[in-house]
N, C-alpha and C positions, 0 to 999 in steps of 0.2 A: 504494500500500500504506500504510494506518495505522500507526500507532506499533504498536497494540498487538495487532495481526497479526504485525510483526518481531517480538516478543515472544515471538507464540505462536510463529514459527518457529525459533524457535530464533538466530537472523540477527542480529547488533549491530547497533543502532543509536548513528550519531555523529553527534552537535548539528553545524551549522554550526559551532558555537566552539570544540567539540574537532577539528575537521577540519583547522584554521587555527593551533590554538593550537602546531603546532611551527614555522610557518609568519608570515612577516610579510610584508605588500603593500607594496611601497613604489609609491606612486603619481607620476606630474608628474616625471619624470626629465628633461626638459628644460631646466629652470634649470642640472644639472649640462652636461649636454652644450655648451650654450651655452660656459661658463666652460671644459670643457676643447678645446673650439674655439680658445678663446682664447691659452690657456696648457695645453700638453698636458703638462707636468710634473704636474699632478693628475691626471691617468687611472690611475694606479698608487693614490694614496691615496684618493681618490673608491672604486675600485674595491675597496677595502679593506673601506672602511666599509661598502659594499652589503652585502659579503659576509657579513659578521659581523651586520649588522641586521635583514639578510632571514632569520637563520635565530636571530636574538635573541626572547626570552617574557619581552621586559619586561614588568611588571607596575605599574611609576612609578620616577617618575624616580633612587629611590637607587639600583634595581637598573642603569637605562643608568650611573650615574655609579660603578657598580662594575666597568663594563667599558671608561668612557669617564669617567677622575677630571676631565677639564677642561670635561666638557659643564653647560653654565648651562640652568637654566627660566627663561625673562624670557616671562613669560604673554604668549600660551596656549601658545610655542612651546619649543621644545628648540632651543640652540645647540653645534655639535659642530666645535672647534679641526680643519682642516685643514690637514696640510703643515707641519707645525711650528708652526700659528697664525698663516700666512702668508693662511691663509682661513677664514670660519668659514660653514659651512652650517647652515642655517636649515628647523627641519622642522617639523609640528604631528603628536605622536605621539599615535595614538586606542588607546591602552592596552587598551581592551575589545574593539577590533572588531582588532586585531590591525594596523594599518596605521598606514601614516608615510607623510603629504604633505609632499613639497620642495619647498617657497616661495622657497628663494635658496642661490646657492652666491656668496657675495661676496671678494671681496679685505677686507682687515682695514681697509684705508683705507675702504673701499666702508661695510662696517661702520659704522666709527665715525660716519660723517655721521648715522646715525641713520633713515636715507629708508624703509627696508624694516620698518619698526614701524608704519606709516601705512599 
């Protein structure tokens, strides 16, 4: 069916982006998994964050850092304090298509070395 056949029927029509836009994908969940394999005191606050970002319509980055004041942009990625800032995870947020890739869920030592920016 055409666009402008739903038209004539009477029937909405919803873009891809308004389908998604109450909605966020978060892709690559294995870097978390990994880490709380490791350390299962993050399975509560990982699980936090999911919760709150899969159902967040950010827009850029003031609006994440109106709901998360300690998360940094260090291009091209988004850094979001876990567990007290005992870990920081590592995402690339695609504002427009509605989705967040997880590149790393690190220890803060892990962090600091600098290796996950490479």
């Amino acid at each position: 069916m055409k666009l402008r056949d739903l038209r004539r029927s009477g029937r909405r029509y919803v873009s891809l982006s308004q389908r998604f836009a109450s909605s966020v994908h978060v892709i690559s969940k294995v870097a978390w998994r990994d880490a709380v394999a490791r350390d299962h005191t993050l399975e509560g606050p990982i699980s936090e964050w999911y919760k709150i970002a899969s159902h967040a319509s950010w827009k850029n980055i003031n609006e994440v850092k109106a709901v998360y004041p300690n998360a940094d942009f260090v291009a091209p990625y988004t850094v979001f304090n876990i567990r007290g800032g005992h870990y920081r995870l590592i995402v690339k947020i695609e504002y427009r298509w509605h989705m967040i890739f997880v590149k790393h869920l690190l220890s803060h030592e892990e962090y600091q070395k600098g290796r996950w920016k490479k």
